[in-house]
C-alpha positions in Angstrom: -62.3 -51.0 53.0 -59.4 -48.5 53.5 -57.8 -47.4 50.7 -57.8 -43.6 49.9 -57.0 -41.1 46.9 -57.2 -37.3 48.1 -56.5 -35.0 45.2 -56.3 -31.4 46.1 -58.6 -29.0 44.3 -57.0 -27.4 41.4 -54.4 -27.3 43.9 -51.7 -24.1 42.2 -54.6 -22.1 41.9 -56.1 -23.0 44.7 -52.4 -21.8 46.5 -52.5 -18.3 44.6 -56.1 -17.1 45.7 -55.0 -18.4 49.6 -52.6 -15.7 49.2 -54.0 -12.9 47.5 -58.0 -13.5 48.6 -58.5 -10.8 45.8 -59.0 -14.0 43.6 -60.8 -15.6 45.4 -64.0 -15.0 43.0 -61.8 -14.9 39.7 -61.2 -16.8 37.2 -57.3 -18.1 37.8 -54.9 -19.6 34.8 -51.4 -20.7 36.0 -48.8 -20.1 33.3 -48.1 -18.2 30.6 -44.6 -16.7 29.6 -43.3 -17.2 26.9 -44.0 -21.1 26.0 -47.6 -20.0 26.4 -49.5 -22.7 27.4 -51.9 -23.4 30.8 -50.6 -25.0 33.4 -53.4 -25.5 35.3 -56.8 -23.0 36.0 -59.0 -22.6 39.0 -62.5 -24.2 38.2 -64.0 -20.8 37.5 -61.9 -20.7 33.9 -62.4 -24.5 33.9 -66.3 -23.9 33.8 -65.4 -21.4 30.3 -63.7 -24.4 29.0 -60.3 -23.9 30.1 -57.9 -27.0 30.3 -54.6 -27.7 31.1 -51.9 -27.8 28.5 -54.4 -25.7 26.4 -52.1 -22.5 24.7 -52.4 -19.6 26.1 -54.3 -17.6 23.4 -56.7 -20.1 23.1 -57.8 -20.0 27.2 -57.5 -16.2 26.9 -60.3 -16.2 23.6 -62.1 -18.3 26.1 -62.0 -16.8 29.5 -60.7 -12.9 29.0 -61.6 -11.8 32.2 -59.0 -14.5 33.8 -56.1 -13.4 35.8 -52.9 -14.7 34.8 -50.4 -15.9 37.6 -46.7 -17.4 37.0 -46.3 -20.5 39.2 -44.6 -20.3 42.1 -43.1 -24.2 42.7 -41.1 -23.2 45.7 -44.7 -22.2 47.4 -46.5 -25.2 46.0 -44.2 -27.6 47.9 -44.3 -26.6 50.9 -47.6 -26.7 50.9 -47.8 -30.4 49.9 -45.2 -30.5 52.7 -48.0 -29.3 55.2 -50.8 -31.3 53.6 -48.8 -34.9 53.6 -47.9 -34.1 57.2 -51.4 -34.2 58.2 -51.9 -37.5 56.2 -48.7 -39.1 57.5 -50.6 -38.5 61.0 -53.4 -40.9 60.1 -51.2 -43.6 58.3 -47.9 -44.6 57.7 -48.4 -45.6 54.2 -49.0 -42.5 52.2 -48.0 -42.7 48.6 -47.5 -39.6 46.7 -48.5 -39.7 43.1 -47.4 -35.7 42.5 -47.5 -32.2 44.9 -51.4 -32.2 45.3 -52.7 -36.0 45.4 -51.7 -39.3 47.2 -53.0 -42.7 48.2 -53.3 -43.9 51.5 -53.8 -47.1 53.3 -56.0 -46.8 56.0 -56.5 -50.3 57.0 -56.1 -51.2 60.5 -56.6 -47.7 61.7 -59.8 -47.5 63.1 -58.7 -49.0 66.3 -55.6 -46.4 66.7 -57.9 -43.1 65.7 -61.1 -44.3 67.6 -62.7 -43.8 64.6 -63.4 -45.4 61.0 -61.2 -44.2 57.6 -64.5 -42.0 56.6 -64.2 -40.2 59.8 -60.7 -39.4 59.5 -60.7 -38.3 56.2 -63.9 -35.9 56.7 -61.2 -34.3 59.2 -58.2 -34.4 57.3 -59.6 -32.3 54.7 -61.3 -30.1 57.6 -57.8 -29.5 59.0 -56.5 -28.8 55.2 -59.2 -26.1 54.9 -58.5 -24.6 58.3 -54.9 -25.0 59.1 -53.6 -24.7 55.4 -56.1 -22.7 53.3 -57.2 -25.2 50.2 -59.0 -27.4 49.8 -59.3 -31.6 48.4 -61.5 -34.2 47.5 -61.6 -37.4 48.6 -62.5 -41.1 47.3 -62.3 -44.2 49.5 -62.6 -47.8 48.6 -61.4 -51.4 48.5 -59.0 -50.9 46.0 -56.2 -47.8 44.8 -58.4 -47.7 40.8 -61.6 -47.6 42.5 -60.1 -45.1 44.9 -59.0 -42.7 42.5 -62.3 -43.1 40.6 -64.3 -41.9 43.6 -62.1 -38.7 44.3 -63.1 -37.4 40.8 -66.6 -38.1 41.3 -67.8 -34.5 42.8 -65.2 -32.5 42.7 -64.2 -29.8 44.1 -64.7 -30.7 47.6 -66.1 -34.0 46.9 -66.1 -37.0 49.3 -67.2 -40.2 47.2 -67.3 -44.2 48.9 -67.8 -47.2 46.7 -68.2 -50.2 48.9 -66.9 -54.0 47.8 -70.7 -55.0 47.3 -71.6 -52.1 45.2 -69.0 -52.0 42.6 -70.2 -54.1 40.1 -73.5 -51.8 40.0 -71.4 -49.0 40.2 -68.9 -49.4 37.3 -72.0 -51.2 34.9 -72.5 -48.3 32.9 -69.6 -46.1 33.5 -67.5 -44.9 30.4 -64.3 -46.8 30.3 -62.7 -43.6 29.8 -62.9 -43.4 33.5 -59.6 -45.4 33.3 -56.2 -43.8 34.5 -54.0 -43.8 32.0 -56.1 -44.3 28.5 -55.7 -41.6 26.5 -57.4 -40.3 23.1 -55.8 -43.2 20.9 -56.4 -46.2 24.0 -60.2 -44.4 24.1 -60.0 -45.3 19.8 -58.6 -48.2 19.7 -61.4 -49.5 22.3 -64.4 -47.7 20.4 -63.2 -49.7 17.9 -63.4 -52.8 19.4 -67.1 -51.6 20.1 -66.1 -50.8 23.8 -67.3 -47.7 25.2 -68.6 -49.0 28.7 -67.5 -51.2 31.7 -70.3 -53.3 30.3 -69.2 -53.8 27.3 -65.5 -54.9 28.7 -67.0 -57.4 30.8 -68.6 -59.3 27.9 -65.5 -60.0 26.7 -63.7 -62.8 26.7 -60.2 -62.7 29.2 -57.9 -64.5 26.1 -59.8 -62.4 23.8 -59.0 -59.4 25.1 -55.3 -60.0 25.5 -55.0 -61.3 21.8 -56.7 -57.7 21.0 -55.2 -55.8 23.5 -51.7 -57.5 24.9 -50.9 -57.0 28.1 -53.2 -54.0 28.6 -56.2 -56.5 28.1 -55.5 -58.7 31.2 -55.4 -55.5 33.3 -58.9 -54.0 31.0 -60.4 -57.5 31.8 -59.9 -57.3 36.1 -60.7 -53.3 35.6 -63.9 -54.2 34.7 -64.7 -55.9 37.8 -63.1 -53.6 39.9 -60.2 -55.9 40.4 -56.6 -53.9 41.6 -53.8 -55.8 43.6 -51.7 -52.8 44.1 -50.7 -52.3 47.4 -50.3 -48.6 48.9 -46.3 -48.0 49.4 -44.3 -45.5 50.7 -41.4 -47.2 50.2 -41.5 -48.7 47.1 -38.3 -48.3 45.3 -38.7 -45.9 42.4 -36.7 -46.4 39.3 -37.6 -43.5 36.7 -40.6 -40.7 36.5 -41.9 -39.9 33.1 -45.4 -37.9 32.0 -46.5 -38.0 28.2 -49.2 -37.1 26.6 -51.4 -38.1 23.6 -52.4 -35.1 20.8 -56.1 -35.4 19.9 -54.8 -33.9 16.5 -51.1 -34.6 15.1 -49.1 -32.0 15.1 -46.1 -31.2 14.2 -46.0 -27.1 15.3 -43.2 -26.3 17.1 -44.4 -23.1 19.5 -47.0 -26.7 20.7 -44.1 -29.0 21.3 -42.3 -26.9 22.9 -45.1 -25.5 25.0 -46.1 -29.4 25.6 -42.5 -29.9 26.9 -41.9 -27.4 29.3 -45.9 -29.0 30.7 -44.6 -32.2 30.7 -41.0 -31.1 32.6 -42.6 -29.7 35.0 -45.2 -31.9 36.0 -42.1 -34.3 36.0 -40.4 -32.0 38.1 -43.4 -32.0 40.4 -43.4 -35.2 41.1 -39.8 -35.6 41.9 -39.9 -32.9 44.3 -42.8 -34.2 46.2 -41.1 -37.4 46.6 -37.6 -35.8 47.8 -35.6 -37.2 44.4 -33.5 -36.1 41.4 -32.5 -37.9 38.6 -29.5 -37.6 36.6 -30.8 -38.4 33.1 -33.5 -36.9 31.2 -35.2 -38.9 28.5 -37.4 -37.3 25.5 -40.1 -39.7 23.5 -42.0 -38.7 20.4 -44.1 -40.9 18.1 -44.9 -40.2 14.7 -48.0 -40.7 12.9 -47.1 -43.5 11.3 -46.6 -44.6 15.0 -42.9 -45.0 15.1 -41.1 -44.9 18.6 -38.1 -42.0 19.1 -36.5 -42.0 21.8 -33.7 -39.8 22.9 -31.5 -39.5 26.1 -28.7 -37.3 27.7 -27.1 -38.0 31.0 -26.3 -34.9 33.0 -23.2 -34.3 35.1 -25.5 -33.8 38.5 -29.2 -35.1 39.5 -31.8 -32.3 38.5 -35.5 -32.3 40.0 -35.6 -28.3 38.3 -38.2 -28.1 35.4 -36.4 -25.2 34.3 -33.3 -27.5 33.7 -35.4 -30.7 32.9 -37.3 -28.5 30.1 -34.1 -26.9 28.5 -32.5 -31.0 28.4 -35.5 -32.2 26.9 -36.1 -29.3 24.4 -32.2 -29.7 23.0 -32.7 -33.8 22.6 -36.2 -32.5 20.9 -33.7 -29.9 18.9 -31.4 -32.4 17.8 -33.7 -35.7 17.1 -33.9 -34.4 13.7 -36.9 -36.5 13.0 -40.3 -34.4 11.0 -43.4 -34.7 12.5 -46.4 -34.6 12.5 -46.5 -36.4 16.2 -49.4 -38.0 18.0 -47.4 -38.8 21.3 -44.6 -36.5 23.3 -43.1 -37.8 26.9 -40.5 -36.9 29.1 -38.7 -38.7 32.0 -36.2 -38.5 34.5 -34.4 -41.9 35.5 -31.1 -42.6 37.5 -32.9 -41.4 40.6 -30.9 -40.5 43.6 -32.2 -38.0 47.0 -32.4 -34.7 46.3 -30.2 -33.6 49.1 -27.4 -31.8 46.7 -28.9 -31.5 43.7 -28.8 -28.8 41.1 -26.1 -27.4 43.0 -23.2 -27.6 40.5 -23.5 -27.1 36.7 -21.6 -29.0 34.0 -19.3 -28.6 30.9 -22.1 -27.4 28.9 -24.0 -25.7 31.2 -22.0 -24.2 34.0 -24.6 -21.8 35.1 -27.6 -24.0 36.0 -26.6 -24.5 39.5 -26.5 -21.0 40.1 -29.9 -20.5 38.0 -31.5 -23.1 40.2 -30.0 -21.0 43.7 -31.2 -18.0 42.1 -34.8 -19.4 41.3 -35.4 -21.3 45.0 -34.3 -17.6 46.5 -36.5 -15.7 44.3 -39.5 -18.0 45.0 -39.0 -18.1 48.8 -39.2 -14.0 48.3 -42.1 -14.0 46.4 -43.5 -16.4 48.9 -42.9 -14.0 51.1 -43.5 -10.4 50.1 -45.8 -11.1 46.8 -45.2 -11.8 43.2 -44.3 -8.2 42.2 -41.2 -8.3 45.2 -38.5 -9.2 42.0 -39.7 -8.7 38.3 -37.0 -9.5 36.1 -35.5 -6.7 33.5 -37.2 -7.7 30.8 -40.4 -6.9 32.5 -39.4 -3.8 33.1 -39.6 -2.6 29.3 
């Protein structure tokens, strides 16, 4: 048993009150500006009922004591830098899933360390709290989906095992919500099907559930019994990154799109960053109500891994699909991957200033990083 998840702990926020401790015992909400939506929050908002993606007015009704902070992606980098260091000194085979959480293979290490994968991961996240300032939580088991599921178990600062002879207690009466990757109309569409526990998965039928379900079902069906081939990779090749996410409500307002698409660019953006690559076309998905598939694409004249320039592509393909809501889905994505060495350096025909926005924002980060938010405020902040 060697497979690890670490996910650090409301990891921007966590970043923000490292380096001003005067929020350390505030309530913390990355975001604003003007799309006005929540980026992420500390878990002192959380506990008010804060949530990412939530607009802005809406966390503020229900946390106004909470300190506002802009991001500062520059900052947030480097520290994953530092952190995936320390885990590339346990294991070779770290896989990066965004800046603040990663799966590791830990098998066959116990020899090299002198010690067992519990061990070493008690003192990786004892060095991340002493050497870098935040801290993570940590799941370990047989498997990368029983993994993840132990790393959300207790957090913050949790540390959660689930051994090969225990899982089939364990998952029994879990919520199959507990799933990566099922979202409000997946959670339905099982409810439906009278599946609201592991329990209830298991008593179903493999064929059946792929003649319900597709190809989801075969993958619901060795879920259920904690089954997960996936290796751990740090090398596997990878061909496009994309986020999305499912409105528990239609909606077809456009101040929520848009806030939902400059989220979902720059959790894309995120992820490209922490694994080194750019992509040179930007992709936009919508589906309707009636569940009817748009999807819209523009190839740029040089790889971007910039939300600023991911968000602007994505909200003028969103500008010019033309097609009426109400929506119940919205994605974006970045394909035609390529390393990031060179990137956003030179704009194109129709927007030649984006290389020099993106110079502009790195230098104004790595200042703020520096010297504190309030070193550059920009003119309109100034009225």
């Amino acid at each position: 048993m060697g497979i690890a998840h670490m996910d650090c702990d409301a990891f921007y926020a966590s970043v923000e009150k490292r380096d001003n401790p005067e929020l350390a015992d505030k309530p913390v909400i990355i975001g604003g500006g003007r799309r006005g939506v929540v980026s992420t929050a500390c878990y002192i908002a959380r506990i008010k009922g804060v949530r990412s993606a939530m607009p802005m007015f809406q966390a503020m009704k229900l946390c106004p004591e909470a300190v506002v902070v802009r991001g500062r992606m520059e900052v947030y980098v480097e520290v994953s830098r530092a952190v995936r260091a320390l885990m590339e000194e346990l294991t070779p085979e770290v896989e990066p899933l965004s800046l603040d959480e990663a799966f590791m293979d830990l098998t066959g290490t116990a020899r090299l360390h002198g010690a067992p994968p519990a061990v070493m991961l008690a003192q990786l996240v004892k060095r991340m709290r002493e050497e870098i300032g935040i801290t993570g939580s940590i799941g370990l088991s047989h498997n990368k989906f029983l993994a993840k599921i132990a790393s959300d178990l207790d957090k913050p600062q949790g540390f959660a095992v689930i051994g090969a002879a225990e899982t089939d207690a364990f998952l029994q009466d879990k919520p199959v919500r507990m799933i990566f990757g099922i979202g409000p109309a997946g959670q339905e569409a099982l409810e439906t099907a009278g599946i609201r526990t592991f329990a209830d998965l298991r008593r179903w039928d493999r064929a059946d559930l792929g003649a319900r379900f597709g190809s989801m079902g075969d993958r619901l069906w060795h879920l259920s019994r904690g089954q997960d081939p996936r290796k751990v990779s740090s090398r596997a090749p990878v061909k496009s990154i994309s986020n999305e996410t499912t409105f528990h409500d239609d909606t077809a307002d456009g101040d929520v799109l848009d806030g939902h698409i400059w989220r979902l660019s720059e959790k894309v953006s995120d992820r490209a960053k922490a694994k080194g690559i750019a992509g040179r076309v930007v992709t936009l998905k919508l589906k309707t109500a009636d569940f009817a598939l748009v999807t819209r694409r523009l190839s740029l004249g040089d790889a971007t891994q910039m939300a600023d320039r991911i968000y602007r592509t994505a909200k003028g393909l969103y500008d010019a699909a033309g097609v009426r809501g109400p929506f119940r889905l919205l994605g974006v994505g970045l394909s035609d991957l390529e390393p990031a060495e060179g990137a956003d350096r030179t704009g194109d025909l129709l927007d030649p200033n984006a290389g020099k926005r993106a110079d502009a924002e790195r230098a104004t980060d790595k200042i703020r990083a520096r010297f504190g938010e309030g070193a550059i405020l920009k003119g309109r902040a100034l009225r």
